[in-house]
MARTOR-79990 format. One record per residue (C-alpha): chain; x, y, z; residue number from 1. Coordinates in nm, 4 decimals. Each point is the difference from the previous one (the first is absolute). Layout:
<recs>
(rec A (X Y Z) NUM);
...
</recs>
This chain:
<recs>
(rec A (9.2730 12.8376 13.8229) 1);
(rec A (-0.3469 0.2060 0.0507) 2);
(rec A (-0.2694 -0.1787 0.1296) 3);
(rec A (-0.2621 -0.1398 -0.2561) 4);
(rec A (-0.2957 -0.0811 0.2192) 5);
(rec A (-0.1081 0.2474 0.3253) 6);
(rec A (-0.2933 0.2147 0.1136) 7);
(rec A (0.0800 0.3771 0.0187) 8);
(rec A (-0.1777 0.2375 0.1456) 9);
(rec A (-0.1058 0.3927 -0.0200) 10);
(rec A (-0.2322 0.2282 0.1422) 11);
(rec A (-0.1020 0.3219 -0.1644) 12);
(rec A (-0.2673 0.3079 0.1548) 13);
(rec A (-0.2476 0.1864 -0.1038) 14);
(rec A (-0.0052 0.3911 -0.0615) 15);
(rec A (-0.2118 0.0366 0.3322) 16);
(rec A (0.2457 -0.1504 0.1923) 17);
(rec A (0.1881 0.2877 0.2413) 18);
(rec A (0.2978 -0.0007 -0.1264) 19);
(rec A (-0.1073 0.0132 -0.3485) 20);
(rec A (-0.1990 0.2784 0.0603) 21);
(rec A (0.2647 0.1615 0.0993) 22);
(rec A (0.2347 -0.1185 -0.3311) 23);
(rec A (-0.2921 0.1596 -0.2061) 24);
(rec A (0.0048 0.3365 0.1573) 25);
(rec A (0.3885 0.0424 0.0376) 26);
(rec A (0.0114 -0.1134 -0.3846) 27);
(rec A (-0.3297 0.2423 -0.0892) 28);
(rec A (0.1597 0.2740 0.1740) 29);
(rec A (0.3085 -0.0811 -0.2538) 30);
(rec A (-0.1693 0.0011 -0.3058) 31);
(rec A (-0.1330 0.3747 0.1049) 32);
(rec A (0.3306 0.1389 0.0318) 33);
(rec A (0.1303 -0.1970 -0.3130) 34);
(rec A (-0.2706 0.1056 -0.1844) 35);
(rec A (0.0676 0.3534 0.0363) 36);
(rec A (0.4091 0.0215 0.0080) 37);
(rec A (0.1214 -0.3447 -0.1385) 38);
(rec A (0.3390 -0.0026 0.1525) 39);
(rec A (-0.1446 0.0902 0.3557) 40);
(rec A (0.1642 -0.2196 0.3002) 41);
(rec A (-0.2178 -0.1290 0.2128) 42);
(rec A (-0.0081 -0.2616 0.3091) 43);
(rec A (-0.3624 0.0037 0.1280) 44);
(rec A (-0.0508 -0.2251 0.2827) 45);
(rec A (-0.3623 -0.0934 0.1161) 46);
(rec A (-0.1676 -0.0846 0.3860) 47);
(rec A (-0.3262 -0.1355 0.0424) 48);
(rec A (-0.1988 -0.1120 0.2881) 49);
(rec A (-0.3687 0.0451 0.1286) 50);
(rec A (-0.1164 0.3757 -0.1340) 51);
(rec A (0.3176 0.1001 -0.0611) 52);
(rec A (0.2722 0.0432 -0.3007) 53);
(rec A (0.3388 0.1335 0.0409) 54);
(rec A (0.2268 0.0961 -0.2675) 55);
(rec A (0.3871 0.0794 0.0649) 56);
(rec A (0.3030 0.0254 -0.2698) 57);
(rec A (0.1661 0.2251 -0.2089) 58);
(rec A (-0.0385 0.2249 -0.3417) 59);
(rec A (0.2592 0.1352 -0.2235) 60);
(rec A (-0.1376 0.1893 -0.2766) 61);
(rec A (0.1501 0.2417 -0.2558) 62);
(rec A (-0.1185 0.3148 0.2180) 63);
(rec A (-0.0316 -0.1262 0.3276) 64);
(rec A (-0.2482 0.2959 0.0627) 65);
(rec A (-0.2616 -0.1703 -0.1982) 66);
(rec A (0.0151 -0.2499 0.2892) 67);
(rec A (-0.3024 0.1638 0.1791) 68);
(rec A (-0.2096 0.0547 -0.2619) 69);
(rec A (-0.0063 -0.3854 -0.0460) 70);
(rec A (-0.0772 -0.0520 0.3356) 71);
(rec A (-0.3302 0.0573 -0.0078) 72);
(rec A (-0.1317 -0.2278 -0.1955) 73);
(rec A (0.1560 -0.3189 0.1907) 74);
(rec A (-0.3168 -0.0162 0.1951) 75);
(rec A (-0.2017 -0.0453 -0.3038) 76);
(rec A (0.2207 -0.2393 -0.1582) 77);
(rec A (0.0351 -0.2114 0.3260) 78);
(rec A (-0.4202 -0.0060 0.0412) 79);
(rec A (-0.0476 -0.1014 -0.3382) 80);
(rec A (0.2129 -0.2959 0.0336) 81);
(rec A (-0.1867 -0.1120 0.2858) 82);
(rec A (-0.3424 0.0381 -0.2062) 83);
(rec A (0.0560 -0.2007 -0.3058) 84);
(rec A (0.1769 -0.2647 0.2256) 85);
(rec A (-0.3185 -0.0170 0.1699) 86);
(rec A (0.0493 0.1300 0.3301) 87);
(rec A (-0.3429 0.1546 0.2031) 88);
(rec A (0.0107 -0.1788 0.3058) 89);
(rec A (-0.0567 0.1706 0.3322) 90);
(rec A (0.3485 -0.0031 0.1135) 91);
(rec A (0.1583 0.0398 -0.2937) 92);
(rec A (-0.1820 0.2569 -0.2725) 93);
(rec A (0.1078 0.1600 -0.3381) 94);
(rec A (-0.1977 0.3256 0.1384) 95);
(rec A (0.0651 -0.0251 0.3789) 96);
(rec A (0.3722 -0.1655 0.0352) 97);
(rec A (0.2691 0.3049 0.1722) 98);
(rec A (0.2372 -0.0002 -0.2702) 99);
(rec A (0.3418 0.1981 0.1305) 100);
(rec A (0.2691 0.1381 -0.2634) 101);
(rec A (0.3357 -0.0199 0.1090) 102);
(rec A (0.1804 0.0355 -0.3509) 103);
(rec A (0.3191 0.1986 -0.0125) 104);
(rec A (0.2716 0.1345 -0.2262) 105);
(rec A (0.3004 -0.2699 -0.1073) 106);
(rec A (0.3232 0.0061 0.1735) 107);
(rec A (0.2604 0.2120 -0.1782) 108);
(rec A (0.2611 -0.3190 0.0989) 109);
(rec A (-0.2296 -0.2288 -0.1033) 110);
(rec A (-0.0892 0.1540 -0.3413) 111);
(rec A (0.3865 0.1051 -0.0792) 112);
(rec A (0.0940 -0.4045 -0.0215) 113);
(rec A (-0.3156 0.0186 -0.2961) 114);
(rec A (0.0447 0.3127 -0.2077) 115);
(rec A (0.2309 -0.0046 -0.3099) 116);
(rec A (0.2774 0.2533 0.0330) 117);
(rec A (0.2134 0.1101 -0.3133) 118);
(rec A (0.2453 -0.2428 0.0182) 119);
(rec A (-0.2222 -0.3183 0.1170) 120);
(rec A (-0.2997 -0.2430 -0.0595) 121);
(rec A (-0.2849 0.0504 0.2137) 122);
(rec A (0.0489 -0.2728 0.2587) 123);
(rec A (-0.2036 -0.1914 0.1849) 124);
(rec A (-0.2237 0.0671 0.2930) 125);
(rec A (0.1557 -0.2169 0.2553) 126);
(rec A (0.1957 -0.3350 0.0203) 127);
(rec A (-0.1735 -0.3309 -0.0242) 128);
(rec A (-0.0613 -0.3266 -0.2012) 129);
(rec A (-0.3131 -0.0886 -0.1831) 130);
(rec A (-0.0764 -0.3220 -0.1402) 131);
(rec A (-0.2174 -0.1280 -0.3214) 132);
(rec A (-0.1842 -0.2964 -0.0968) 133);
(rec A (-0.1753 -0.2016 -0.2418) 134);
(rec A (-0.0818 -0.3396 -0.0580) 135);
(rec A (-0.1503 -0.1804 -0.3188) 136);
(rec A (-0.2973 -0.1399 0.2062) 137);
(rec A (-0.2740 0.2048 -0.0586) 138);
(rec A (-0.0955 0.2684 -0.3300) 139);
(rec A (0.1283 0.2411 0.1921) 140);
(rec A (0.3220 -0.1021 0.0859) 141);
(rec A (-0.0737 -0.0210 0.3949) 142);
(rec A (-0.0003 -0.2211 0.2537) 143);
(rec A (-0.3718 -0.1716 0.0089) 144);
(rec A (-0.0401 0.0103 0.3587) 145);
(rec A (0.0182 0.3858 0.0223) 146);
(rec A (-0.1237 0.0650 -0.3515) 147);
(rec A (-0.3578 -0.1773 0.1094) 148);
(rec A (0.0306 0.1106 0.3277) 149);
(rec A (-0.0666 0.3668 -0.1334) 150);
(rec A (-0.2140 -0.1336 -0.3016) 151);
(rec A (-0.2853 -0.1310 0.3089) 152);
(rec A (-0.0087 0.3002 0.1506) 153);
(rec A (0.0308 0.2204 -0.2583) 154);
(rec A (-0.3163 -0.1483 -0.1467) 155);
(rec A (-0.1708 0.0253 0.3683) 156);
(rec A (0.0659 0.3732 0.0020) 157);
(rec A (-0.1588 0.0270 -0.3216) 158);
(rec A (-0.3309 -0.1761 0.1025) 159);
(rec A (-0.0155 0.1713 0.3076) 160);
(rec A (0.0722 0.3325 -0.1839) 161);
(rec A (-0.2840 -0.0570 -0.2899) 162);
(rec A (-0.2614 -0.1079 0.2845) 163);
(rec A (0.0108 -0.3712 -0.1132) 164);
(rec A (0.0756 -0.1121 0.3550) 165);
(rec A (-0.1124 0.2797 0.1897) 166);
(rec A (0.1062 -0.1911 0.3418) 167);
(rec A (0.3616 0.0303 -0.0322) 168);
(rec A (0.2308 0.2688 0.1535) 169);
(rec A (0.3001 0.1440 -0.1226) 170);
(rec A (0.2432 -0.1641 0.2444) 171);
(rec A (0.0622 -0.3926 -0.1058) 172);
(rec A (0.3420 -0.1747 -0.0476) 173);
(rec A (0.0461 -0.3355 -0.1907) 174);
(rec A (0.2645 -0.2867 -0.0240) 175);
(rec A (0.0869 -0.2900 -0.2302) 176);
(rec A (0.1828 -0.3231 0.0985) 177);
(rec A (0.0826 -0.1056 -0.3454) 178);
(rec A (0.0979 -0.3857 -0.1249) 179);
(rec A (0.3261 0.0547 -0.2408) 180);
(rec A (0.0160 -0.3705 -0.1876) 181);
(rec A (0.3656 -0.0343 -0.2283) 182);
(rec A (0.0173 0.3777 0.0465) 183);
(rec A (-0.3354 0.0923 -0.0835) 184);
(rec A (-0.3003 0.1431 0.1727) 185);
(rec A (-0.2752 -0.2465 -0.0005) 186);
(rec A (-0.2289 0.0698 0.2650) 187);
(rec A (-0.1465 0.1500 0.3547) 188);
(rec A (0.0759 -0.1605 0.2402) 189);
(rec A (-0.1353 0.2277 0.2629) 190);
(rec A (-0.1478 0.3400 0.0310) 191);
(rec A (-0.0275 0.2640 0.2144) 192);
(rec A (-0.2445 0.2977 -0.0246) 193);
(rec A (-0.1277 0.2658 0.2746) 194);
(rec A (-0.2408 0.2106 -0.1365) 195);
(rec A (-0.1656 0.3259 0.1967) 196);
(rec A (-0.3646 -0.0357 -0.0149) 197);
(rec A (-0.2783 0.2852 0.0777) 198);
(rec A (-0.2450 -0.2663 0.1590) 199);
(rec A (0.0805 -0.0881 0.3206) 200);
(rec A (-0.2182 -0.3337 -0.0191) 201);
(rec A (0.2158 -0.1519 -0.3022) 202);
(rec A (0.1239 -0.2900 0.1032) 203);
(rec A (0.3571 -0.1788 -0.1352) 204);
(rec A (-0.2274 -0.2243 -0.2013) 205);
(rec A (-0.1996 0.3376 -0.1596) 206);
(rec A (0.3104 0.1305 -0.1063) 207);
(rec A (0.1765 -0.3126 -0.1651) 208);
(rec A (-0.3489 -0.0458 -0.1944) 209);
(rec A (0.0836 0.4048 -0.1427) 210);
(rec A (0.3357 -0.0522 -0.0949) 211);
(rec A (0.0599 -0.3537 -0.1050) 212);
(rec A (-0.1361 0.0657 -0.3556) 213);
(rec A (0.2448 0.2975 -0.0499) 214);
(rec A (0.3018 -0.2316 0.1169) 215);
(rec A (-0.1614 -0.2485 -0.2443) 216);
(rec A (-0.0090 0.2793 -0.2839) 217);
(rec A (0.3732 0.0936 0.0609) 218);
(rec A (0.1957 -0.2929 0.0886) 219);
(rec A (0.0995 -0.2415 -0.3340) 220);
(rec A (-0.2235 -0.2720 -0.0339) 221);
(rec A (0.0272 -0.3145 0.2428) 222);
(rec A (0.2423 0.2253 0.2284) 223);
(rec A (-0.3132 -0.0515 0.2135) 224);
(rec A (-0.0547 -0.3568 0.0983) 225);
(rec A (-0.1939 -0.2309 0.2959) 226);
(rec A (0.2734 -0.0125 0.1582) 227);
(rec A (0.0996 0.3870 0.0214) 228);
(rec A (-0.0542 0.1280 0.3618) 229);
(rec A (-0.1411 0.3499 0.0395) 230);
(rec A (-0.0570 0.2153 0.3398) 231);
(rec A (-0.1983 0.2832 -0.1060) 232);
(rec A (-0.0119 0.2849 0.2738) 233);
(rec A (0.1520 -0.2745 0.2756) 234);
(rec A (-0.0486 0.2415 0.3271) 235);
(rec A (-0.3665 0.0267 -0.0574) 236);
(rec A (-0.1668 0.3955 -0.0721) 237);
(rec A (0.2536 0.2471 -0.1720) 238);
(rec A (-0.2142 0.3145 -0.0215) 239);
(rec A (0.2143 0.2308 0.1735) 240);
(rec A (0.2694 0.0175 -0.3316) 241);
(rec A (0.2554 0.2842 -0.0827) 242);
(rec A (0.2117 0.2522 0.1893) 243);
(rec A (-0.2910 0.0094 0.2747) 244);
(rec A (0.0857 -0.3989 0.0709) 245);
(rec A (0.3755 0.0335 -0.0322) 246);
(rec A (0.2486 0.3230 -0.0790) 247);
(rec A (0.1278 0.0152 -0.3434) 248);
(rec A (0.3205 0.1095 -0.1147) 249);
(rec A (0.1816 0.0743 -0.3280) 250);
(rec A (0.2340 -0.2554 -0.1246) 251);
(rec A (-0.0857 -0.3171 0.2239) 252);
(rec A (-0.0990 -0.2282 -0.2625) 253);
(rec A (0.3038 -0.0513 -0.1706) 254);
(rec A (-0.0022 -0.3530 -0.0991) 255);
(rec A (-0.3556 0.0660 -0.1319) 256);
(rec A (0.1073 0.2421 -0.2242) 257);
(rec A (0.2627 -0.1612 -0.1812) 258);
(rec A (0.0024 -0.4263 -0.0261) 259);
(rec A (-0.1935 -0.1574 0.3433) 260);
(rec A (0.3887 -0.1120 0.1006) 261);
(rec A (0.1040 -0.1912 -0.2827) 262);
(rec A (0.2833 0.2229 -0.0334) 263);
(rec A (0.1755 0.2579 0.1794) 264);
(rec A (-0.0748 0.3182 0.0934) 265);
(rec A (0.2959 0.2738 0.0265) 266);
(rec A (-0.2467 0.1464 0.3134) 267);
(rec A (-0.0961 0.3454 -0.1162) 268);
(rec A (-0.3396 0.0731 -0.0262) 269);
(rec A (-0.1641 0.1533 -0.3326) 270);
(rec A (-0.3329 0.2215 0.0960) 271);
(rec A (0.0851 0.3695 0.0215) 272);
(rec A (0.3170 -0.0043 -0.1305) 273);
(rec A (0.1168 0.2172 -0.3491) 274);
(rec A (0.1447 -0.2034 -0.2529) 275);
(rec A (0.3456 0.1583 0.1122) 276);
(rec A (-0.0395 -0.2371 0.2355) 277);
(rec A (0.1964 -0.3290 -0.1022) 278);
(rec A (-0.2210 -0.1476 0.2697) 279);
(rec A (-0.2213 -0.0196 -0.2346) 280);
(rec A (0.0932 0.0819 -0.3564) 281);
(rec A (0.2968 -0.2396 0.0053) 282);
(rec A (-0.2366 -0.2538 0.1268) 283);
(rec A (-0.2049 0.1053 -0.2981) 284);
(rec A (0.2792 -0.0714 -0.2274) 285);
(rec A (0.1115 -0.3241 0.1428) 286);
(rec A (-0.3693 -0.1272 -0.0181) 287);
(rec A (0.0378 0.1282 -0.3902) 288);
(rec A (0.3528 -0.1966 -0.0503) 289);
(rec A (-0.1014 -0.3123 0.1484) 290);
(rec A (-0.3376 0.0176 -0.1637) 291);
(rec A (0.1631 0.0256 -0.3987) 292);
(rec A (0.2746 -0.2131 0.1194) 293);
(rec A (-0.2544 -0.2741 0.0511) 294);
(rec A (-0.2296 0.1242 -0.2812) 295);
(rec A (0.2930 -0.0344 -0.2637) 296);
(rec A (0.0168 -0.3687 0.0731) 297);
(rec A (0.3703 0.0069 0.2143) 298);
(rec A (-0.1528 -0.1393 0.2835) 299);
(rec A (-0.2970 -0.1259 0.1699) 300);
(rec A (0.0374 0.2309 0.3091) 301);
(rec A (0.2337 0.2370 0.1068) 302);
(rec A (0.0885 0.2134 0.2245) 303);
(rec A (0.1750 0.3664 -0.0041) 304);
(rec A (0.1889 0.1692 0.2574) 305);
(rec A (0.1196 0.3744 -0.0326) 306);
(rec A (0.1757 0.2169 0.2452) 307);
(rec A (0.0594 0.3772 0.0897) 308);
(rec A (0.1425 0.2435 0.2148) 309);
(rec A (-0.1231 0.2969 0.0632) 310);
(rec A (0.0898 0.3072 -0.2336) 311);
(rec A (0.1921 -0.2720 -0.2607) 312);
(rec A (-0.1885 0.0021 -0.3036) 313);
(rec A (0.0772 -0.3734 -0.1304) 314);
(rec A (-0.0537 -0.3177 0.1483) 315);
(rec A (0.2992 -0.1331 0.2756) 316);
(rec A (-0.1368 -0.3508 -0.1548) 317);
(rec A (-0.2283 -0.1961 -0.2197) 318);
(rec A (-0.0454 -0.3581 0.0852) 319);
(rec A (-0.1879 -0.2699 -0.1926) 320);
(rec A (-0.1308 -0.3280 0.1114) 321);
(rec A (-0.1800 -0.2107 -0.2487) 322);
(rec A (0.0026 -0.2866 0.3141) 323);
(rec A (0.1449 -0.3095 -0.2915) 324);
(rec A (-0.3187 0.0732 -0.2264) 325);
(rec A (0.1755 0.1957 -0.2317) 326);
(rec A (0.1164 -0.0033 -0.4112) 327);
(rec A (0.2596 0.2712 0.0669) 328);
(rec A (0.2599 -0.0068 0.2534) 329);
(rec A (-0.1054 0.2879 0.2511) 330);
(rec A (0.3263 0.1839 -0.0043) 331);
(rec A (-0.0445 0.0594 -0.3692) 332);
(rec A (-0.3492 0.1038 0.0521) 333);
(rec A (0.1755 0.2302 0.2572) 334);
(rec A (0.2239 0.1233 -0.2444) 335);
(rec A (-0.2860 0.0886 -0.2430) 336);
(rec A (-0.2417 0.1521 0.2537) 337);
(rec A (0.2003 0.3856 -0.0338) 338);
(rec A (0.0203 -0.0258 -0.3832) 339);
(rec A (-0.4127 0.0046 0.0073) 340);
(rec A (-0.0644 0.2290 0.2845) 341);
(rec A (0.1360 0.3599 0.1852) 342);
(rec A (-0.0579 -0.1187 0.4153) 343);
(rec A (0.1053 0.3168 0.0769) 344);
(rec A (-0.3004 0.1211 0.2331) 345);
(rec A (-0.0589 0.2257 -0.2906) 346);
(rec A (0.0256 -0.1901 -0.3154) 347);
(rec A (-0.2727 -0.2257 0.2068) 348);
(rec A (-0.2068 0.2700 0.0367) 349);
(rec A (0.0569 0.0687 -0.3300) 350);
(rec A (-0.0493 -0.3572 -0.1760) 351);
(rec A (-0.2861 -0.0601 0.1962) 352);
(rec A (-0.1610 0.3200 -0.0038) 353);
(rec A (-0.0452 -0.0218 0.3743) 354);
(rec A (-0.0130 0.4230 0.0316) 355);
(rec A (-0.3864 -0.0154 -0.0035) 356);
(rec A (-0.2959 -0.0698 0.2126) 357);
(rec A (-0.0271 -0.3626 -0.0473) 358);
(rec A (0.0436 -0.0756 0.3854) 359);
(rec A (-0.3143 -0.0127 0.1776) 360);
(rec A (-0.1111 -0.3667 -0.1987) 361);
(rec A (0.2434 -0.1302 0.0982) 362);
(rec A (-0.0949 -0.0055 0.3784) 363);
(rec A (-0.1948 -0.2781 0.0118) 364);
(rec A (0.0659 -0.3550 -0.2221) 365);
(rec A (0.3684 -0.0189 -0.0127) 366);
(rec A (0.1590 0.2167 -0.2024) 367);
(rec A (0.1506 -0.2413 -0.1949) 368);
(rec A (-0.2093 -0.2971 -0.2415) 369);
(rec A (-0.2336 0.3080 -0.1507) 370);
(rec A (-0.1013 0.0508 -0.3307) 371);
(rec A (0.2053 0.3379 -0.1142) 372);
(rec A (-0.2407 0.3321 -0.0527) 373);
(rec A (-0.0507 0.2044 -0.3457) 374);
(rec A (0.0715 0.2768 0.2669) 375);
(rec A (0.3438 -0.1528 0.0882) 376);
(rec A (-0.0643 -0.1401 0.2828) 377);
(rec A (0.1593 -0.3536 0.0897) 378);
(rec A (0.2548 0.0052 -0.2360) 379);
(rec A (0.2198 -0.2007 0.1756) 380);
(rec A (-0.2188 -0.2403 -0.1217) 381);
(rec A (0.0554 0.0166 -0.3846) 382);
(rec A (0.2213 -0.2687 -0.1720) 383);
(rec A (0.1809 0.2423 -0.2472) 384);
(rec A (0.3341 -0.0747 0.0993) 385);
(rec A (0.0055 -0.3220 -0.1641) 386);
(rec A (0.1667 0.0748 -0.3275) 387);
(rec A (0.2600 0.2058 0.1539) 388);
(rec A (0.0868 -0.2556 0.2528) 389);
(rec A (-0.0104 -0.3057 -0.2698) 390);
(rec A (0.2633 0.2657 -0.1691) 391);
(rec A (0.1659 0.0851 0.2771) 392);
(rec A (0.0834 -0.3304 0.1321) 393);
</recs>
């Protein structure tokens, strides 16, 4: 039987932090090339450390001679990531940083497991698993520990970015210890929050005084309590923040992006990647499965597992776990899940409408546990599925 009463925790980063940086300009880079030929294949793969960006990976496009002429404006692209994240430090500057361009064409093996011959699906672009998850705990069908855990410094970024609290830096990471009671989250009991700061004389003190009326703002009402512990900035000064205090790199921050390790992870990263990719489309999808499954009342969380191999269009597997909290027996929501939905890696691109430049918000957050766009992004998000499961089922 699953435990009724715990403390769970999750930690989630900021969009300064290096290895976000790095998630925004593999996924901005994305969007450019998707933007201009939406079935382009792409695996962009960011380095950052002090004055210095790297960017490796490889580009298919339709003529591959178009490659160069795209090129050029990666610099641009990467700099203005940099600027609106907030980035003008001394070691680490929108206008200064060395940013080096090592994109290059797609392998020919690589793309022929992809492409859609005559007489088969397009498959997908390598093996793997991806998971999905949602729980009935919060609005947004998320685990609470990760969901807040982005709302804090979400809301930081914001006040920092609108000159609010002018002290703050881009670089900051949070974490929530939350109190589950019969299930349920009631409460903090602990938090965690390093914050970059642009005045070296702040002390810990200074900084909890800033931010403890945002946490107070986010959090549900009497999550915060007497007897919630907080360590605000617990090494002292944090001034040095971003690549220049620690090297970034695409794809690190995994467990951020998805559910703070209340479920699995299949282990491929998301940032850079086209959504040929099953990495992260299938992902995508699951998240969208387990999300209506829970939405159309047949459990109170679930979780979906899907598998591929590489240059096989459909799933090897789908797997459903609705962990005993469930209306419907999980084979038969098994059974119902390929009557509502094509998980070939193109009839996910095509349900979802993932063939546009949606990519680069999604770099920071969590990509899942977001409100959908008019535009179309996050629409892994939307609860449309309902009826047809209900039917289906």
């Amino acid at each position: 039987m699953a435990r009724k009463n715990y403390t769970f925790t999750s930690e989630s980063v900021s969009e300064g932090h290096p290895d976000k940086v790095c998630d925004r300009i593999s996924d901005a880079i994305l969007d450019a090339f998707i933007a201009e030929e939406p079935e382009a294949r792409v695996a962009c793969e960011t380095f950052a450390t002090t004055n210095r960006v790297v960017i490796g990976g490889e580009v298919g496009l339709a003529d591959q001679d178009k490659l160069a002429d795209y090129m050029g404006r990666i610099d641009a692209i990467t700099r203005a990531c940099i600027k609106d994240i907030g980035y003008a430090q001394d070691k680490f500057h929108h206008e200064t940083v060395e940013v080096t361009n090592l994109l290059h064409e797609q392998s020919a093996h690589i793309a022929q497991g992809v492409d859609a011959a005559a007489d088969k699906d397009e498959g997908a672009g390598d093996q793997g698993i991806m998971f999905g998850y949602a729980t009935n705990e919060t609005d947004a069908l998320m685990p609470a520990p990760i969901q807040y855990s982005h709302a804090i410094l979400r809301r930081l970024a914001e006040v920092r970015k609108n000159g609010t609290e002018p002290a703050l830096g881009p670089d900051a990471k949070s974490q929530l210890s939350v109190n589950y009671v019969d299930g349920k989250p009631v409460g903090v009991s602990s938090l965690v929050l390093s914050t970059q700061h642009l005045d070296e004389n702040l002390t810990s003190a200074d900084i909890r005084a800033i931010v403890e009326p945002y946490f107070v703002e986010v959090l549900p009402d009497g999550w915060l309590t007497d007897d919630t512990v907080w360590h605000v900035n617990p090494t002292g000064k944090f001034v040095i923040g971003g690549p220049d205090g620690d090297a970034g790199l695409t794809g690190r921050k995994i467990i951020v992006d998805t559910y703070g390790g209340a479920a699995p992870h299949g282990g491929g990263a998301f940032s850079g990647k086209d959504p040929t990719k099953v990495d992260r489309s299938a992902a995508y999808a699951a998240r969208y499965l387990a999300k209506n499954i829970v939405a159309a009342g047949m459990a109170d969380l679930c979780t979906v597992q899907l598998s591929y191999a590489i240059g096989v269009a459909s799933p090897l597997s789908i797997y459903v776990d609705t962990h005993g909290a469930t209306n419907v027996s999980a084979a038969e929501i098994e059974a119902a899940i390929p009557k509502v939905m094509d998980l070939t890696p193109r009839g996910i691109r095509t349900h979802l409408g993932l063939n546009k430049p949606i990519y680069e918000r999604t770099a920071a957050y969590g990509h899942f546990g977001r409100t959908p766009d008019a535009d179309g992004g996050f629409s892994w998000e939307n609860t449309d599925l309902v009826e047809a499961l209900k039917k289906a089922v």
